[in-house]
N, CA, C and O atoms as CSV, one atom per row, in Angstrom:
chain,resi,resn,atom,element,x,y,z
A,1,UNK,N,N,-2.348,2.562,17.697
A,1,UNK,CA,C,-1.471,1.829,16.830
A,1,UNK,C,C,-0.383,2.771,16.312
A,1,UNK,O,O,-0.739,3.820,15.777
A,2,UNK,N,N,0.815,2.501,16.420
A,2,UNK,CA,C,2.242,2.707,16.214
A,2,UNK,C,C,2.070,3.003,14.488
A,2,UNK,O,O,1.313,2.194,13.952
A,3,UNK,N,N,2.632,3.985,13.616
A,3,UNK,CA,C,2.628,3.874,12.240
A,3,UNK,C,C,3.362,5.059,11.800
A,3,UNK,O,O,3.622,5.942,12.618
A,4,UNK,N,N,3.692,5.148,10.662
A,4,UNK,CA,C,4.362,6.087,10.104
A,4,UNK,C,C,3.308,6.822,8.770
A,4,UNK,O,O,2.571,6.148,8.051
A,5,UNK,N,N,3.471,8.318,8.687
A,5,UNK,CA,C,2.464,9.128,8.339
A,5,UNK,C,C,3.047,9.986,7.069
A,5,UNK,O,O,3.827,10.933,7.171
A,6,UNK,N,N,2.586,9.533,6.025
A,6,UNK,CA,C,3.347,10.470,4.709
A,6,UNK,C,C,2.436,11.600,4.383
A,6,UNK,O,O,1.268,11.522,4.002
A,7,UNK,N,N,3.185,12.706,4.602
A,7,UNK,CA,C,2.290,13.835,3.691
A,7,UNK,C,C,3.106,14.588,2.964
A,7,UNK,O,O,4.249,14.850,3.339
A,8,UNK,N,N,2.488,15.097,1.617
A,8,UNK,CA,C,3.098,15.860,0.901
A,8,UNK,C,C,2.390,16.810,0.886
A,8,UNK,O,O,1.205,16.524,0.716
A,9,UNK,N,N,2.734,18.410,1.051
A,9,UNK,CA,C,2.486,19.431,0.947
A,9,UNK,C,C,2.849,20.845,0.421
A,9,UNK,O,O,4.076,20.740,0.415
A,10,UNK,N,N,2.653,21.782,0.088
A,10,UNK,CA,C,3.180,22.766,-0.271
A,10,UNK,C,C,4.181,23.560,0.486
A,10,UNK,O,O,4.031,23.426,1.700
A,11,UNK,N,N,5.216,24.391,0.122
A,11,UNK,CA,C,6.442,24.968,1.017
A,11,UNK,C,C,5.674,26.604,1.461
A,11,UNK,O,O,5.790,27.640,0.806
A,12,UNK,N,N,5.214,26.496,2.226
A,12,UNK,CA,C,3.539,27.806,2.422
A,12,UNK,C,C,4.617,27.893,3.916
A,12,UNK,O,O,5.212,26.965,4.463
A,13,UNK,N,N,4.587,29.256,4.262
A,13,UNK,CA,C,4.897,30.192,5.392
A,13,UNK,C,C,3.958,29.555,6.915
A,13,UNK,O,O,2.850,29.950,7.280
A,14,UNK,N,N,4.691,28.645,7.483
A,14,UNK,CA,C,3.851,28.022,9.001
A,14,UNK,C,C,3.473,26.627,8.659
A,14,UNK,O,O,3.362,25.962,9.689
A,15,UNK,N,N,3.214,25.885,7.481
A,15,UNK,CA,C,2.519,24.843,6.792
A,15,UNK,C,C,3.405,23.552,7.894
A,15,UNK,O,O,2.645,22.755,8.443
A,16,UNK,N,N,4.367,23.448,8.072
A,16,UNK,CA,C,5.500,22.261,8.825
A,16,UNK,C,C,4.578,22.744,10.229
A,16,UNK,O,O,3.947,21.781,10.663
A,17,UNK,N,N,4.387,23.869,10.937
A,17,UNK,CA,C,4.427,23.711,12.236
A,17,UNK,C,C,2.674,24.009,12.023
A,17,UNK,O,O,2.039,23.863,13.068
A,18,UNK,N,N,2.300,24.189,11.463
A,18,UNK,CA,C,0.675,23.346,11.292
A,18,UNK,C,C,0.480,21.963,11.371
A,18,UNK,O,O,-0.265,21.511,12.240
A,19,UNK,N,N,1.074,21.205,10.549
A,19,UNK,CA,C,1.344,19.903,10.317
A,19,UNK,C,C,1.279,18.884,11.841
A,19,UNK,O,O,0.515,17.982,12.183
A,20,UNK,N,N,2.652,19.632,12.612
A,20,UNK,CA,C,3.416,19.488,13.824
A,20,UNK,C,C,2.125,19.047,14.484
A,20,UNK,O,O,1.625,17.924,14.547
A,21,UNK,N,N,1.604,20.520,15.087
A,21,UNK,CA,C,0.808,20.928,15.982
A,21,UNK,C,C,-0.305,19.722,15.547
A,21,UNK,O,O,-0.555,19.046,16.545
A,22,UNK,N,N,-0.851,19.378,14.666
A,22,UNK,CA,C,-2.196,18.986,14.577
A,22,UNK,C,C,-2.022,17.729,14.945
A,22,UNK,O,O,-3.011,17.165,15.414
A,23,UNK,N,N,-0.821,17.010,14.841
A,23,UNK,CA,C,-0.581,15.676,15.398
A,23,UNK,C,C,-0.423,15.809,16.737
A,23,UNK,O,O,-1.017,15.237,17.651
A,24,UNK,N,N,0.357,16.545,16.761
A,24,UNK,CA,C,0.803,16.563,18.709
A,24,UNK,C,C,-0.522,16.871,19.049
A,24,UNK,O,O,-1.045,15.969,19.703
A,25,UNK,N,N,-1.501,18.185,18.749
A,25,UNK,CA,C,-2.457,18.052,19.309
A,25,UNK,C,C,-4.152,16.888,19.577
A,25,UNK,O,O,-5.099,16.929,20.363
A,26,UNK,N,N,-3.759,16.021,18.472
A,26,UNK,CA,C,-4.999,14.901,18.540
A,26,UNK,C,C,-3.862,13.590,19.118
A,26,UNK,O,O,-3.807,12.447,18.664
A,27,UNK,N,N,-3.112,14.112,20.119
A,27,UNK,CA,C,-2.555,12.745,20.549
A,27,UNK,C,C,-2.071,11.626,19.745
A,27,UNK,O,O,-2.553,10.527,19.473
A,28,UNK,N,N,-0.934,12.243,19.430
A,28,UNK,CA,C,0.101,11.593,19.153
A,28,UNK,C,C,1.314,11.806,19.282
A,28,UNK,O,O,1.556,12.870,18.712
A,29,UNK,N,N,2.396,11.294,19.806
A,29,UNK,CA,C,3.904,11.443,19.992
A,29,UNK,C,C,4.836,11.060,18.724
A,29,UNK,O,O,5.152,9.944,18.311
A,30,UNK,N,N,5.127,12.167,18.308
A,30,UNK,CA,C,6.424,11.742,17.369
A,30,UNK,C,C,7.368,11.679,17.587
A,30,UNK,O,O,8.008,12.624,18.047
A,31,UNK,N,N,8.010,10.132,17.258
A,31,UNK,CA,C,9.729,9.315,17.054
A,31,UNK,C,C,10.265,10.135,16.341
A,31,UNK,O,O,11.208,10.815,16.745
A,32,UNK,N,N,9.824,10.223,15.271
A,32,UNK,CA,C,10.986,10.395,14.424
A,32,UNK,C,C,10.111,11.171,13.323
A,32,UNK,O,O,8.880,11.174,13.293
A,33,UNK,N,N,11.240,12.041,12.133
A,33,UNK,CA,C,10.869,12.415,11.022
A,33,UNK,C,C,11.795,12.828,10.239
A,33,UNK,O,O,12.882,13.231,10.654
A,34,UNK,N,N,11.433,12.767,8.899
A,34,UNK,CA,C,12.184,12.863,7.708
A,34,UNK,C,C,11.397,13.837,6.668
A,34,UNK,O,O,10.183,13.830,6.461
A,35,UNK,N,N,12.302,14.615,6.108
A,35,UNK,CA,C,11.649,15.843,4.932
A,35,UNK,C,C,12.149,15.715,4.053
A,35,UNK,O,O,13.084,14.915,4.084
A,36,UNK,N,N,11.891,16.298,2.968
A,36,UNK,CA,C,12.447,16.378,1.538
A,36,UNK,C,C,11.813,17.333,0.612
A,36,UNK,O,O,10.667,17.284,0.166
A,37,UNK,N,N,12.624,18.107,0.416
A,37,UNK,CA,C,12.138,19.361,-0.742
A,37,UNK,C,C,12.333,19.451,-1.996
A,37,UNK,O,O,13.446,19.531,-2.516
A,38,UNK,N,N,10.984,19.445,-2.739
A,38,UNK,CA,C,11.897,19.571,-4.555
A,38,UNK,C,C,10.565,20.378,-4.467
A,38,UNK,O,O,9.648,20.351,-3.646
A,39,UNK,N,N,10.818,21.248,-5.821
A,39,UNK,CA,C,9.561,22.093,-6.356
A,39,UNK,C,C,9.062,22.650,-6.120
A,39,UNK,O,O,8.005,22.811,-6.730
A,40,UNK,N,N,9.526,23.729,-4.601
A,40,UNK,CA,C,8.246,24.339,-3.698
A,40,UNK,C,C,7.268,23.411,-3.595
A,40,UNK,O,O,6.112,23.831,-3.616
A,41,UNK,N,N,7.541,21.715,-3.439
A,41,UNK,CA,C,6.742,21.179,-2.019
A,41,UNK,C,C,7.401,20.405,-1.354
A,41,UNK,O,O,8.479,19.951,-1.739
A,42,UNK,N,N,6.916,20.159,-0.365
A,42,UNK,CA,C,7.947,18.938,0.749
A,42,UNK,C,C,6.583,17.414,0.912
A,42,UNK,O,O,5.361,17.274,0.872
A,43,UNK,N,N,7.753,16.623,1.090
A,43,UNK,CA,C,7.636,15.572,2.000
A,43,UNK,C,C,7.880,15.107,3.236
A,43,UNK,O,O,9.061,15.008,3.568
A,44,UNK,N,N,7.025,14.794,4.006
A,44,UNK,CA,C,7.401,14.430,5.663
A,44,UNK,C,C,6.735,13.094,6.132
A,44,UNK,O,O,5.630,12.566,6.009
A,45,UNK,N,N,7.569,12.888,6.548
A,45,UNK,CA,C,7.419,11.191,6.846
A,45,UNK,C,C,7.803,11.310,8.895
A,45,UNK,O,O,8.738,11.599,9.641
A,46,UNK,N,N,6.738,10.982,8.952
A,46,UNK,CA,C,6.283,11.328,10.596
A,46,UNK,C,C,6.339,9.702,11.233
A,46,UNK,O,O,5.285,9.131,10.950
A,47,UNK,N,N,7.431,8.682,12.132
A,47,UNK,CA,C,6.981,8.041,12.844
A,47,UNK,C,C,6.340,8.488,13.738
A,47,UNK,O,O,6.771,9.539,14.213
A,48,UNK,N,N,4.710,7.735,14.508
A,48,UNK,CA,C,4.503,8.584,15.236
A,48,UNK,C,C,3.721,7.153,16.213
A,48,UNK,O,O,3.739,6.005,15.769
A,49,UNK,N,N,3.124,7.496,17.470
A,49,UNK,CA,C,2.510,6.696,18.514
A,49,UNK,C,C,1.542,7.420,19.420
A,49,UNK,O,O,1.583,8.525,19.962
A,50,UNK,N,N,0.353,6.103,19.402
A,50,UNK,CA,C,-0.379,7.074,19.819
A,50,UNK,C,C,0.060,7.092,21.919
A,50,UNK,O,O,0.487,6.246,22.704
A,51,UNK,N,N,-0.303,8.334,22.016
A,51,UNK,CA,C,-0.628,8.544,23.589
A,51,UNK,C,C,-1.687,7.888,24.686
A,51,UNK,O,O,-1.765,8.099,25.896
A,52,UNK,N,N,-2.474,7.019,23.835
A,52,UNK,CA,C,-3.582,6.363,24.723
A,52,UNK,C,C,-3.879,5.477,23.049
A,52,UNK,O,O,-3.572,5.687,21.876
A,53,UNK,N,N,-4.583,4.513,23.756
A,53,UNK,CA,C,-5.084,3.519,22.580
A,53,UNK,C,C,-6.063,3.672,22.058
A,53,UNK,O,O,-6.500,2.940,21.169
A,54,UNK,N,N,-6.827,5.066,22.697
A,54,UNK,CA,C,-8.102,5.588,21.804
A,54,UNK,C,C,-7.932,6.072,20.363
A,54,UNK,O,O,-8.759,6.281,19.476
A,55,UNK,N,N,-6.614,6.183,20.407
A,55,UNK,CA,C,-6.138,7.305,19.122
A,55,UNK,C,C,-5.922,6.054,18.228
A,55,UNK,O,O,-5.606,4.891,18.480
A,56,UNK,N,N,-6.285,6.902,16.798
A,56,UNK,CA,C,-6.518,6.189,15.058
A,56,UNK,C,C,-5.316,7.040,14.484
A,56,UNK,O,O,-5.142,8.251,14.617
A,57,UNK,N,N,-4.684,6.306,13.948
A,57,UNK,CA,C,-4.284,6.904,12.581
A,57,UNK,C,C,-5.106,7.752,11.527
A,57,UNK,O,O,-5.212,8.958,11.309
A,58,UNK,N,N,-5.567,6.767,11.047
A,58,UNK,CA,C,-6.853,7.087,9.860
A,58,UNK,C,C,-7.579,8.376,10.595
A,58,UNK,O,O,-7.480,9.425,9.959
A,59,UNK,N,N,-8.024,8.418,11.372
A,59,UNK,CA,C,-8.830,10.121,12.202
A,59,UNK,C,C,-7.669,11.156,11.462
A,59,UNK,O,O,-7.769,11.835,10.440
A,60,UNK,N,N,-6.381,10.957,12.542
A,60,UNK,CA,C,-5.665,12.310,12.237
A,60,UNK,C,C,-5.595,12.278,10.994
A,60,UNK,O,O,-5.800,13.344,10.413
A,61,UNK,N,N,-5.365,11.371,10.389
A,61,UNK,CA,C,-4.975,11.635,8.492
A,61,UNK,C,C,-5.499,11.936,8.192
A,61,UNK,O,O,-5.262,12.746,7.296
A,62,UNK,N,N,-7.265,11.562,8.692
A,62,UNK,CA,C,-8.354,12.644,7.574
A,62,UNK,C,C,-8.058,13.947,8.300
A,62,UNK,O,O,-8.164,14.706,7.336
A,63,UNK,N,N,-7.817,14.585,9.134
A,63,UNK,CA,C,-7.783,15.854,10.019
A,63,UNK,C,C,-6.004,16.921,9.101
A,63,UNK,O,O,-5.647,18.098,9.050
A,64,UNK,N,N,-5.480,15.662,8.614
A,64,UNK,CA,C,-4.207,16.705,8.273
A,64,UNK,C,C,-4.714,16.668,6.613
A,64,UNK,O,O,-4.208,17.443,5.802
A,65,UNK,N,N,-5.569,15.862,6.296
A,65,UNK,CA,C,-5.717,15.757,4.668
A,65,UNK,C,C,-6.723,17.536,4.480
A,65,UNK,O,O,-6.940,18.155,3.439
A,66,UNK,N,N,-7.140,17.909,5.963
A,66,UNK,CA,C,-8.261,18.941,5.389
A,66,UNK,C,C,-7.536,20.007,5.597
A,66,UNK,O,O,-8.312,20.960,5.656
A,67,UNK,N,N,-6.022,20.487,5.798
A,67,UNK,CA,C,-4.966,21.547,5.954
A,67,UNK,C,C,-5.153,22.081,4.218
A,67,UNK,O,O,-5.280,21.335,3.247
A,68,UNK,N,N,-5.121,23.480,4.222
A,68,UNK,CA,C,-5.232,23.790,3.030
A,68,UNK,C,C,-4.213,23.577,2.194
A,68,UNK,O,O,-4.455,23.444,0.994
A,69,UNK,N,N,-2.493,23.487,2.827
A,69,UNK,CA,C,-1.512,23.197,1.827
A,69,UNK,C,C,-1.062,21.547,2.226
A,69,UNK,O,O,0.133,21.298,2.383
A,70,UNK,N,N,-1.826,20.744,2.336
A,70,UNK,CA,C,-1.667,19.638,2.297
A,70,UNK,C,C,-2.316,18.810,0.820
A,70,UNK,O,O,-3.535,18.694,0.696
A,71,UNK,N,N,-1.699,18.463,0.138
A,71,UNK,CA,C,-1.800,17.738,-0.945
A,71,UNK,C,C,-2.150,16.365,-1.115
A,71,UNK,O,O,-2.754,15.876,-2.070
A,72,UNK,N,N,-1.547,15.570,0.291
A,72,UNK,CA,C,-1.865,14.183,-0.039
A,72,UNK,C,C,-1.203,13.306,1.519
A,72,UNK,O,O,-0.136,13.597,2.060
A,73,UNK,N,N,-2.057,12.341,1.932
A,73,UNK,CA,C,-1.422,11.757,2.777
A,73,UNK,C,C,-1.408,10.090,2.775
A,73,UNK,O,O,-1.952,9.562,1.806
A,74,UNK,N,N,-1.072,9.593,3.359
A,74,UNK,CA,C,-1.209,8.375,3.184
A,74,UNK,C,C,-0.235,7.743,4.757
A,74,UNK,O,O,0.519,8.416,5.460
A,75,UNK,N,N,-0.582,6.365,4.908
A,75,UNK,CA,C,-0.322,5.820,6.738
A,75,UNK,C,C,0.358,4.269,6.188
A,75,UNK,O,O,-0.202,3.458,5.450
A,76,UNK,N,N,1.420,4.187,6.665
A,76,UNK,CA,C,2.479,2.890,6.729
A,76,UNK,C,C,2.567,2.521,7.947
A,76,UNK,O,O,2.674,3.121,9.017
A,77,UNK,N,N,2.490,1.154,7.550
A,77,UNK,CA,C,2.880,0.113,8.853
A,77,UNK,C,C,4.463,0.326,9.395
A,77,UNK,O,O,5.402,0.047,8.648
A,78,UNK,N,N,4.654,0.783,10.596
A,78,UNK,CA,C,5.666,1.835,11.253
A,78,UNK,C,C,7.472,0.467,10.677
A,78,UNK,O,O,7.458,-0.732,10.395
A,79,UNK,N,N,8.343,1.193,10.729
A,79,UNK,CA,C,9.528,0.744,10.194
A,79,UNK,C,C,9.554,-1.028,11.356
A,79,UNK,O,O,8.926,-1.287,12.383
A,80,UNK,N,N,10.525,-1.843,10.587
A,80,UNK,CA,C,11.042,-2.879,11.332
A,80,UNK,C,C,12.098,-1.949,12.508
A,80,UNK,O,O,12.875,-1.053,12.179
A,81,UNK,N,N,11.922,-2.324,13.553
A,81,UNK,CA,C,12.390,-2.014,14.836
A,81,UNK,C,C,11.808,-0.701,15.627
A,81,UNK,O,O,11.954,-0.630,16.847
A,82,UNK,N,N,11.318,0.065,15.085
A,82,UNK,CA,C,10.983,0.596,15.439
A,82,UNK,C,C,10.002,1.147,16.605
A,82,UNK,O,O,8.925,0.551,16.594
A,83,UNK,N,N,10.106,2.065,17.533
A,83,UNK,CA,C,9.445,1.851,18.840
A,83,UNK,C,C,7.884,1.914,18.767
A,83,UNK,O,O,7.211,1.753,19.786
């Protein structure tokens, strides 16, 4: 299932291409993304799809919720039009 992936996390040295990697690596392809920095932390908003229909949302989210500078995540029903 197709969805978009919010996490907020700390601005930590590698923390974005941790993030990256852990999606790309449990199969998933990312559309698109959006960041935002205030406070020494960011926001990233990940459209993403899975690579086979075995793949969950909810799995990877618990898998990026256990990153040590990850603060919080949460999974949206992916934008109107979107692929």
């Amino acid at each position: 299932m197709s969805g978009r992936i919010h996490v907020d996390f700390d601005a930590t040295e590698g923390a974005l291409l941790r993030l990256l990697g852990l999606v790309e690596r449990r199969g998933f392809a990312v559309s698109g993304l959006a960041m935002r920095a205030a406070d020494g932390r960011f926001t990233l908003s990940l459209d993403v799809a899975p690579r086979d229909p075995a793949r969950r949302l909810d799995v990877v989210a618990a898998q990026l919720r256990r990153l040590v500078d990850v603060r919080g995540v949460s999974i949206l029903p992916p934008e109107p039009g979107a692929p």
